[in-house]
N, C-alpha and C positions, 0 to 999 in steps of 0.2 A: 952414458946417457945423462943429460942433466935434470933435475930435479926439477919436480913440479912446482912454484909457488905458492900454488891456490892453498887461502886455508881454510885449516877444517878445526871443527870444536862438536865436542859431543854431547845432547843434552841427554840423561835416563833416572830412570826411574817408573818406580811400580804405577800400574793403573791407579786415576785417581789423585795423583802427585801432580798432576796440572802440567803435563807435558804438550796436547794440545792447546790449549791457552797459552801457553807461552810459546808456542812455535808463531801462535797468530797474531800474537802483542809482538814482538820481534821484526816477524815479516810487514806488519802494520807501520813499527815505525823505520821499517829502511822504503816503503815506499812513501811515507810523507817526506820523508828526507831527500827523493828526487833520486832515488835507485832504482835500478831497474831489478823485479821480484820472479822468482820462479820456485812453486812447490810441487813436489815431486810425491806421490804414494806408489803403491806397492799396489791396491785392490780399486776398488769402484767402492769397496765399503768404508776405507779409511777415507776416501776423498771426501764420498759423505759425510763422516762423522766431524772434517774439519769445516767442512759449511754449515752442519749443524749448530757448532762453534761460533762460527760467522757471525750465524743468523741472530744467535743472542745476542751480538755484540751490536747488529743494526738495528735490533729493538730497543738497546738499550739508550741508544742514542737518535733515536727517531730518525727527525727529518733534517738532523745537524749535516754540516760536511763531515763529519768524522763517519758518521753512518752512510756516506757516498764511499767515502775509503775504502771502510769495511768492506764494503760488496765490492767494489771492483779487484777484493782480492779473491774473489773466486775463477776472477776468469786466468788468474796464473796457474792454479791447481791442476795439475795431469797426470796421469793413470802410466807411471813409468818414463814416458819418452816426450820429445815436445822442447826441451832447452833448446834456445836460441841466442847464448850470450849472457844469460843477464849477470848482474853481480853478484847477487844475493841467493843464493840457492838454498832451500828448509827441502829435506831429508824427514817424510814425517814414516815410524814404524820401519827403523832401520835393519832390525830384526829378520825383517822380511824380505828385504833389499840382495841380492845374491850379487858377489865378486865381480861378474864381466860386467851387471850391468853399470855397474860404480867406476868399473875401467872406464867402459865408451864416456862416462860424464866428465871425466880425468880428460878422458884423450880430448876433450873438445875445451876445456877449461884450462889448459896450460897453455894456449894461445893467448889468453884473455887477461889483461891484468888487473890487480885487485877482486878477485874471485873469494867469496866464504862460502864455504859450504856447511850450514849446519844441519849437524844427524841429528835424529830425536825418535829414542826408540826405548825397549826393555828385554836384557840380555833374556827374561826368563821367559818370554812369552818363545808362541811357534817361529820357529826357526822358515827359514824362504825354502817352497814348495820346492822348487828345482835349484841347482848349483847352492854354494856354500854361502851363509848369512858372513855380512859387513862384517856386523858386532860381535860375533862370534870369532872372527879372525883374529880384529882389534885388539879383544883379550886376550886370546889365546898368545899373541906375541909379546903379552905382557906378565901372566903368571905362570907359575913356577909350580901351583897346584893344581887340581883338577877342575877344571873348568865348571864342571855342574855342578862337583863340592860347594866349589864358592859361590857358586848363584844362587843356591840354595840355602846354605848355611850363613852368609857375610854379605856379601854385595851390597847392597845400598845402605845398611845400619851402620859396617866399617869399611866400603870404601877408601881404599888408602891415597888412591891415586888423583893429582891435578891435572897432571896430563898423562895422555898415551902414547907407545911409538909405536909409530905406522910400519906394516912389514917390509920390507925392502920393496918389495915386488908394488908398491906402491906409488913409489918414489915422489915423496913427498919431501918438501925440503924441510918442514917443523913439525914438531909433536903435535899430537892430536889434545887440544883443550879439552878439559873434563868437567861436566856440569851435574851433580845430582839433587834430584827433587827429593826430598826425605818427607816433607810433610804433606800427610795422606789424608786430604779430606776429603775423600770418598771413607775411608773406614773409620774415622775419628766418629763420624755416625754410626757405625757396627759398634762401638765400642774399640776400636783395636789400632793400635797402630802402624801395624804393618802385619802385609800378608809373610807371614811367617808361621814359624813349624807350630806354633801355639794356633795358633787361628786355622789353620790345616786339619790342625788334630778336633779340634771343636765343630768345623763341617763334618767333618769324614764322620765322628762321633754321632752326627747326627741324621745320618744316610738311611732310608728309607727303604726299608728291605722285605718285600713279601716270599716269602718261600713256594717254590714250585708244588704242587700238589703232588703226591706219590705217587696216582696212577700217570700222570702225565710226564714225568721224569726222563721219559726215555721215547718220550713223543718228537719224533723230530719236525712236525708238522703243528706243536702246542709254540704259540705265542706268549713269550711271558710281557710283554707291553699289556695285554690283558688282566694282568695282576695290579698293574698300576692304574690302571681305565680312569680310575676317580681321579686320583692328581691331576693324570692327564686334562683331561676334562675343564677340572679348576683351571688348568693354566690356561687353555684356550680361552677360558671366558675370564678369567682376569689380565688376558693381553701378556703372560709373562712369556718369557723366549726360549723357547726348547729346545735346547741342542744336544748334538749328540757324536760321538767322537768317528763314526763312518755309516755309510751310505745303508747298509744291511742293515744297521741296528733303529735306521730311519725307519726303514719299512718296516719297522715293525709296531712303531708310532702310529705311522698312518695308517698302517692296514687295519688297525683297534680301534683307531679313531675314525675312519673313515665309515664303517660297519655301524658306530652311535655316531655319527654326527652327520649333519650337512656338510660336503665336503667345500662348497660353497664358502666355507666360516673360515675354512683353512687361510692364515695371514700369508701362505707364499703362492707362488704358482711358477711350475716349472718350463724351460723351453730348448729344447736343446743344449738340455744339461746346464743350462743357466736359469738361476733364479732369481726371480722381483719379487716385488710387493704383488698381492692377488687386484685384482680391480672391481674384481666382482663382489668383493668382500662387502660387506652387510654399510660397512664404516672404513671408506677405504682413508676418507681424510685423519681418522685415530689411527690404523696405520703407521700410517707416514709419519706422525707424530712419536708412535713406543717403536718403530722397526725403521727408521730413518736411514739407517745404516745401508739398506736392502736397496738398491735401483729400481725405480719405478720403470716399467714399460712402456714403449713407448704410444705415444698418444692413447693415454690410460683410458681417460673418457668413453673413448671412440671406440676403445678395444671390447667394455661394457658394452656399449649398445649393440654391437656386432655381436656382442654372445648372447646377449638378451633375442635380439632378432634372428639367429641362425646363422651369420653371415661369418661367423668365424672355425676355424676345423678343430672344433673342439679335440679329437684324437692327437693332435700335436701339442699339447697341453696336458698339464699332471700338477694339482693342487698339493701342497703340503702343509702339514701342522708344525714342520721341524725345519731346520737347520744345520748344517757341521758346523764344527768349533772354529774349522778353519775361515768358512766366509764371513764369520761374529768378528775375528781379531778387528782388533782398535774401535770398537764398537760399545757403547754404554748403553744399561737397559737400568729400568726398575728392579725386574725382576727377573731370577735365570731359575731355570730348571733344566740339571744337565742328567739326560738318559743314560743308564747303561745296561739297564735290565740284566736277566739273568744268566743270559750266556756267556761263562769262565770267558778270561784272556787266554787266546790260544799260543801255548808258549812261542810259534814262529812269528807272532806276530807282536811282541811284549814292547820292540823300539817306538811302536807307534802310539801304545797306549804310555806315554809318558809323565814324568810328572810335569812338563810343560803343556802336554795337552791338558792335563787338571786345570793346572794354573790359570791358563790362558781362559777356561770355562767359567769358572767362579769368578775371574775377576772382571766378568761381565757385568756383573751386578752391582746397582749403588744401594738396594735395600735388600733385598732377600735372596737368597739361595737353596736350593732344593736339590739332593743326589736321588735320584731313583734309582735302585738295583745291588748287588749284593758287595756286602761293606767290605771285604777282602778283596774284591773288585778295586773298588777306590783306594784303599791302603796300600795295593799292590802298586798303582799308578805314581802314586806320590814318592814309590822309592825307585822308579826305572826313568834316567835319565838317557836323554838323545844318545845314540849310536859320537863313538869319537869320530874324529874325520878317518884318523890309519883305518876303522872297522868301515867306515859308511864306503868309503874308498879305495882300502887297499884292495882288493880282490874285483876288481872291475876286470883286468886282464884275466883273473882266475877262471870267474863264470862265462866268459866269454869263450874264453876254452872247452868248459863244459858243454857246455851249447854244442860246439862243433863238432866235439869228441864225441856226442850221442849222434850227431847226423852222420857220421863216418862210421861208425858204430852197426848202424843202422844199412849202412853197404856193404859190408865185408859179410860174406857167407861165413868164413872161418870162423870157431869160436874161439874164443881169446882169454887167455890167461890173465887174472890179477896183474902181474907182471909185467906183459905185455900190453896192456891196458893204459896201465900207469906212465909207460914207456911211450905210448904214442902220446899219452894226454901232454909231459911234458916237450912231445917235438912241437906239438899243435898251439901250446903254451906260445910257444917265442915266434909264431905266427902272428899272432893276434895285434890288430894294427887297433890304438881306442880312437874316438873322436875327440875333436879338439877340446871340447868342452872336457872331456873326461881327463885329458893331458894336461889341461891346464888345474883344474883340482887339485889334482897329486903333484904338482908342482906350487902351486900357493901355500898346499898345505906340507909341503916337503915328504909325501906321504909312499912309503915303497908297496913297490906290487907286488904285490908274495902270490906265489905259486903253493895252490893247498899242499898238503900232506901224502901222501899216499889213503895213509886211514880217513883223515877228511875227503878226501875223493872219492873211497868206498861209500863213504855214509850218502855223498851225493847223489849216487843212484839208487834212494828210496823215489826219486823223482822219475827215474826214467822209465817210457812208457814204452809197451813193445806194440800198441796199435796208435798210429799216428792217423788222422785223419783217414783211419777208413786203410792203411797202409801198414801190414803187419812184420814187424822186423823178425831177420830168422834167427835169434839169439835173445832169450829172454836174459836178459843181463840184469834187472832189477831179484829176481833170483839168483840166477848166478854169483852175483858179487854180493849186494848187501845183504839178503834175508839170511843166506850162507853164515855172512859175516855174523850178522846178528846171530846167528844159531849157536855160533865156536863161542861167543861170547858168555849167552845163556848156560852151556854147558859147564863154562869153567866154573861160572857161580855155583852150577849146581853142585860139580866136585871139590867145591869150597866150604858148600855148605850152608852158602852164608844167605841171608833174608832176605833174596831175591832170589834164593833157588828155585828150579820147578820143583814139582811134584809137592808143595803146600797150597793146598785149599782147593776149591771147585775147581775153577777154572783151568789151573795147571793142571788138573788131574786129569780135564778133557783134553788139554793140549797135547800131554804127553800117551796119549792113547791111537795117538793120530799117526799113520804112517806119513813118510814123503808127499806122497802125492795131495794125501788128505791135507795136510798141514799149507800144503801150497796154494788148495783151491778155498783155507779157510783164508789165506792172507788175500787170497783173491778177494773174496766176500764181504771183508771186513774194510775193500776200499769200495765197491761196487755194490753193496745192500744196502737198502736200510736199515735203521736201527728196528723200526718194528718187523721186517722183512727179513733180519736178521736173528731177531730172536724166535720166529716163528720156523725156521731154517734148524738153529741147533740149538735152542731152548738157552740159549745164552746171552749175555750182555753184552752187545756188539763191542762198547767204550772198556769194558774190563777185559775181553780178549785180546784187542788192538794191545793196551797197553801189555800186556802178558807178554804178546809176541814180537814189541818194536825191540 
């Protein structure tokens, strides 16, 4: 297969470093030049944030031709898809950008000649929602060390590299040019010069932590956004932008906020899981102005007067105080206030709370930043780096498997031995057909599909449920196999001796008082009670027993 000509040049660099601005000087001057221009994003919020862009540029320049330019480079800006040819392609938040969709731009660009396409992104921020980031590839085919390591530790301050090579699977005929923005004047006003582990340590240092009250501790029904109420508060009425790293920890924003406030004031409004600007909002033109980023709904106006007069079904509509991290990327504010309140990272869920997900939140901000919630929270964040591709990918055929191997599971009257268990899961194994998207993955990323463990297979069915929709399987097999497992486990501790033994302190002492049965319908209880319903049950701490007995 011959090689693509089209070339490609990289621009990166931290928020702040002027990577917008220079995608838009660039694409400015190849369309004065009599090029033909096409900009590409990733979100509806990065395309904003490059008209945002624009729009200073055509103020700047009034009623000149040059401010005629400017604006007709908004009508090249599109949401992913939309090339038709042109020469000049600007890549803005390549980050975000996922493998096939960069293929199909490839496969339409190796017809054409003299193609550039330039990227302009930041390895550290979020990586692309579905399939595997650009940037992340790019590098990965070029170092030798840990990818996060170095984005964390080196990347933009030592930078070694002028150009990059493209991975095969690309098939580009030249290296990829290397462009980095080192000078940060967004933080040179923080004092600092780059977001790095000094400037990390100096937020994090300054994180904002109310403690849970001790009767409500084990309330699983107590709100700690409550705790915060005041910040909260402040921020609505000084326009800063709340975000928060998922959906649950929203609601807990707004349900505190919603109780003191007009929900009215709320800057977003939701609609079938998508969110604008509010329109009803008190000052919807200020808005527009600090939350620019955010897409206006449409025929805004109209939409006002329709809820002022009744005319609109208000029930399909849900006001918000907040935002995720994710709809902010490539987004500049004054000011950020990022939520985490007081609910621990629950260890299965640790790849999500990343130190890119920090990253990406803080450097929303060009003047102030605010952490609500507990400071072990955010420190924790700043050291768990994204899932590698072998982890995010290899086990796509594995769980696939598991999937099947409980539905089959789930038919056989027979009960089935460890053993034999494992034995079907591996026929069921070399079954399993992925989708193209998934085959193509493990193949960019050279990435092999491991088949779990035997013992990692055991621990899989702490998932496995014996009432499916109302449909009860005749083999409780989540007993069976892992609580079992878990038990042979606990024992050997105990005849070790050693500091996980049972039978130290309360708890173990109720554990081990417990026959079979008891013990089975406490592991029952401890997924199916409450916590206050639970200790009302056996006088116990539902979250000290769980862990007693996983």
């Amino acid at each position: 297969m011959e090689n693509n000509k089209t070339k490609v040049s990289l621009t990166a660099g931290e928020p702040g470093a002027g990577k917008s601005y220079t995608l838009i000087q660039q694409a400015y001057q190849a369309l004065i030049s009599g090029k033909s221009v096409y900009i590409m994003t990733p979100t509806h919020s990065a395309k904003a944030n490059l008209i945002t862009t624009i729009d200073k540029q055509v103020d700047e320049f009034k009623d000149s031709v040059s401010a005629q330019h400017y604006d007709d480079l908004k009508s090249t800006i599109h949401v992913l898809y939309g090339y038709k040819g042109q020469q000049e392609v600007f890549i803005d938040e390549i980050g975000m950008i996922n493998i096939t969709t960069l293929f199909g731009l490839f496969y339409q660009t190796e017809r054409i000649e003299n193609v550039h396409v330039h990227l302009f992104g930041d390895i550290k921020q979020l990586p692309a929602i579905k399939g595997n980031s650009v940037i992340e590839q790019l590098l990965r085919n070029n170092l030798k060390t840990s990818l996060w390591q170095f984005a964390n530790d080196k990347c933009y301050d030592n930078f070694m590299f002028k150009e990059l090579l493209a991975p095969d699977m690309w098939h580009l005929d030249k290296p990829v040019d290397v462009t980095i923005l080192n000078h940060n004047h967004r933080l040179n006003e923080l004092g600092y010069t780059s977001y790095n582990n000094d400037f990390f340590t100096d937020v994090i240092n300054k994180t904002i932590e109310i403690a849970t009250p001790e009767e409500q501790e084990f309330n699983p029904d107590f709100n700690s956004a409550t705790l915060y109420l005041g910040h909260l508060l402040k921020a609505v009425k000084d326009y800063s932008l709340i975000l928060t790293p998922t959906h649950k920890r929203g609601d807990e924003i707004n349900s505190a906020l919603k109780a003191n406030n007009n929900e009215t004031l709320a800057p977003f409004i939701i609609n079938n899981k998508k969110t604008y600007l509010n329109p009803v909002h008190k000052d919807y033109e200020l808005l527009k102005l600090k939350f620019g980023f955010i897409p206006e709904i449409e025929d805004a106006d109209l939409f006002a007067q329709g809820w002022t007069h009744g005319k609109v079904d208000k029930d399909q509509y849900e006001f918000s105080f907040c935002t995720t991290v994710h709809k902010a990327q490539g987004a500049t504010v004054s000011s950020v206030v990022f939520y985490m309140g007081n609910e621990p990272i629950a260890n299965g869920h640790k790849e999500h709370y990343s130190n890119n997900m920090l990253y990406t939140s803080v450097t929303r901000a060009s003047d102030e930043i605010k952490l609500l919630g507990k400071l072990n929270s955010f420190e924790l964040m700043h050291t768990i780096y994204p899932k590698s591709a072998q982890t995010r990918c290899g086990h796509y055929r594995a769980d696939g498997a598991v999937k099947l191997l409980f539905k089959r599971l789930r038919e056989i009257d027979e009960t089935l031995g460890v053993d034999d268990i494992y034995s079907l899961y591996q026929d069921v194994f070399n079954t399993i057909e992925l989708s193209e998207e998934q085959e193509t993955e493990l193949l960019n990323y050279s990435v092999k599909s491991n088949i779990y463990t035997k013992e990692q297979l055991i621990r899989k069915f702490k998932d496995y449920k014996i009432n499916t929709y109302g449909v009860f399987a005749k083999n409780d097999y989540k007993y069976l196999v892992y609580d079992k497992f878990i038990d042979r486990i606990n024992a050997k501790k105990q005849a070790k001796g050693g500091a996980n033994s049972k039978g130290k302190g309360k708890v173990q002492t109720f554990i081990n008082s417990l026959s079979d049965e008891q013990l089975k319908a406490v592991k029952t209880d401890v997924e199916s009670l409450s916590m206050v319903k639970f200790k009302a049950k056996y006088n116990m701490d539902r979250r000290a027993v769980t862990k007693a007995i996983a």
